[in-house]
C-alpha positions as CSV (number, residue, x, y, z in Angstrom):
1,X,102.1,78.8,91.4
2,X,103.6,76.3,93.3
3,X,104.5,72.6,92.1
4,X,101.9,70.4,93.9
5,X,98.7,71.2,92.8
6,X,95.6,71.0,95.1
7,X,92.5,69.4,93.1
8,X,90.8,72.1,94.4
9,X,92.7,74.5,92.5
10,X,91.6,73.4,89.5
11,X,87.8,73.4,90.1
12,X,88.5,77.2,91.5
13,X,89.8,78.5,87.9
14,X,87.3,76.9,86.2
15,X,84.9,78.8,88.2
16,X,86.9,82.2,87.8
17,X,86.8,81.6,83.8
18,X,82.8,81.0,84.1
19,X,82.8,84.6,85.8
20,X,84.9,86.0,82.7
21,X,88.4,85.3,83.5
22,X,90.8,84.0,81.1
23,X,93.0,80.8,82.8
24,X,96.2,83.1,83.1
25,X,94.2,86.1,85.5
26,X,92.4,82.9,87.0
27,X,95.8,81.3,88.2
28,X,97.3,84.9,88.9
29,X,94.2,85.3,91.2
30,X,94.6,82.1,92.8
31,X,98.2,82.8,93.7
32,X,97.3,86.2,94.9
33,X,94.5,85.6,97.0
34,X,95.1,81.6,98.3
35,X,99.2,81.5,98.2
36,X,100.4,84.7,99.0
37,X,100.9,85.0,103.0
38,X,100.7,88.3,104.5
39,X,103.6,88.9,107.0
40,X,101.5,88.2,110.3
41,X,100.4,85.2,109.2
42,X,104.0,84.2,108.3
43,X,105.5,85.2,112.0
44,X,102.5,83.2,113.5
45,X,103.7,80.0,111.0
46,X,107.6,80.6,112.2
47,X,106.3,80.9,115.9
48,X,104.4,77.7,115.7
49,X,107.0,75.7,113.6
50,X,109.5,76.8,116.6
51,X,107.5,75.4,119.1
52,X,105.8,71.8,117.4
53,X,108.1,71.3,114.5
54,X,108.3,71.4,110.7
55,X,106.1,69.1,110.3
56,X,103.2,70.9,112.2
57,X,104.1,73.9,110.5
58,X,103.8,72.4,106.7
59,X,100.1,70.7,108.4
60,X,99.1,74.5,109.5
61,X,100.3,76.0,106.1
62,X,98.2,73.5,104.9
63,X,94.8,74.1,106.7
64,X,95.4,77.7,105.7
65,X,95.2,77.3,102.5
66,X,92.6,74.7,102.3
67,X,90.5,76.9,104.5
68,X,91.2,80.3,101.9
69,X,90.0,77.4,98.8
70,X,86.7,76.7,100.8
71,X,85.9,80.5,101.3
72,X,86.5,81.4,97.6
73,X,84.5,78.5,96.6
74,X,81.9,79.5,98.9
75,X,82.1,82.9,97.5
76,X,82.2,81.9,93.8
77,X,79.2,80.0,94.3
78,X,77.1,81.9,96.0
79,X,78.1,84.3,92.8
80,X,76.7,82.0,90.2
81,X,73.1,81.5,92.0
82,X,73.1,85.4,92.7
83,X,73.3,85.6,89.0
84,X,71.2,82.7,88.1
């Protein structure tokens, strides 16, 4: 996982260990499914860093990732009142 850590991060593996994962699956799962880019998405972040600059690129890496949190948040809860 990577050294800054997103407060959102946290509140996703608690939710992953209410659905029945233990902490070390929950932060594998979160570095599968939120960290890990897939190769398109890494060509698109080189293209745009080329064009507006490294710090646009860490902002867009950014968004990325905040936007992959919201969805898997969404998802987890939408989970817990599906099994409420």
């Amino acid at each position: 996982m990577t050294k800054y850590k997103n407060p959102l991060d946290s509140r996703i593996i608690k939710m992953l260990q209410n659905h029945g994962l233990i902490k070390k699956e929950a932060q594998a799962y979160l570095k599968q499914h939120i960290y890990k880019l897939e190769p398109n998405e890494i060509a698109k972040i080189k293209n745009y860093s080329t064009h507006f600059g490294l710090n646009a690129k860490q902002k867009l890496v950014d968004e990325i990732l905040e936007l992959r949190r919201e969805v898997l948040i969404s998802k987890l809860n939408h989970c817990e009142v599906n099994h409420s």
